[in-house]
N, C-alpha and C positions, 0 to 999 in steps of 0.2 A: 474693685474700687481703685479709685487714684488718689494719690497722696502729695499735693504741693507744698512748698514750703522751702526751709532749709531738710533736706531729708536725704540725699547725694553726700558720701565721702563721710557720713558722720556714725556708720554704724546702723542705721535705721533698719535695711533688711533682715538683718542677725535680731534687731530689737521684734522687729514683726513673726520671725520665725518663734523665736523664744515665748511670743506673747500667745502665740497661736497653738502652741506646744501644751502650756499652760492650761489651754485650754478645751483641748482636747480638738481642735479644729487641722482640718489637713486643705492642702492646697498650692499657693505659690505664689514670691514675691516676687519681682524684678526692678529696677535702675531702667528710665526710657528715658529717651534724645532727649525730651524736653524740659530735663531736670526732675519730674517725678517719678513715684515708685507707682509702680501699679498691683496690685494681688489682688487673687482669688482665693476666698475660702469658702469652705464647707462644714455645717453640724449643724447643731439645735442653733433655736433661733435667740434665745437666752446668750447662747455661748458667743452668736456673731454678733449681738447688740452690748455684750459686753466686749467682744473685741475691738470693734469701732470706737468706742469711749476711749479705751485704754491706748488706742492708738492716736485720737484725737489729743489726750495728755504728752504723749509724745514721752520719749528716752532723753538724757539731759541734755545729749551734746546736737538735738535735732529741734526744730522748731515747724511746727504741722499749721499751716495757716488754712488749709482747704481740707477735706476730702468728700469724695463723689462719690455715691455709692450707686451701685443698681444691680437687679439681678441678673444672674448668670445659669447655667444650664449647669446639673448638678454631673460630675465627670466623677465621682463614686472614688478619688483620691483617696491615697491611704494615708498619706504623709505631709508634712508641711516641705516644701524645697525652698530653696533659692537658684532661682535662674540665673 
């Protein structure tokens, strides 16, 4: 997925690891060129539809105007990181 908005400098990837933690999801976030974050997760589909919401609400000090979703090839991750 990618995540535009205010979402650069304000905490957001530690918000997405944390969210993703939460929820029993493994994968990875990253900061790209063009001001968004991009990640990939992994679980039930329950978990990642609730992930996306909770992401969409965003953390206080981030403001989430977009995110794109689509699938990805499952890479059998154990962990959530930060890039």
């Amino acid at each position: 997925m990618r995540v535009g908005g205010r979402v650069q400098g304000v905490g957001f990837r530690w918000f997405i690891k944390e969210t993703a933690d939460s929820l029993g999801l493994a994968g990875w976030a990253r900061n790209r060129d063009d001001g968004t974050v991009e990640a990939e997760a992994e679980g039930g589909a329950a978990a990642l539809d609730a992930f996306v919401e909770r992401l969409r609400a965003g953390c206080p000090s981030a403001r989430v105007d977009k995110i794109e979703t689509k699938p990805a090839a499952v890479r059998n991750e154990t962990i959530f990181r930060i890039l």
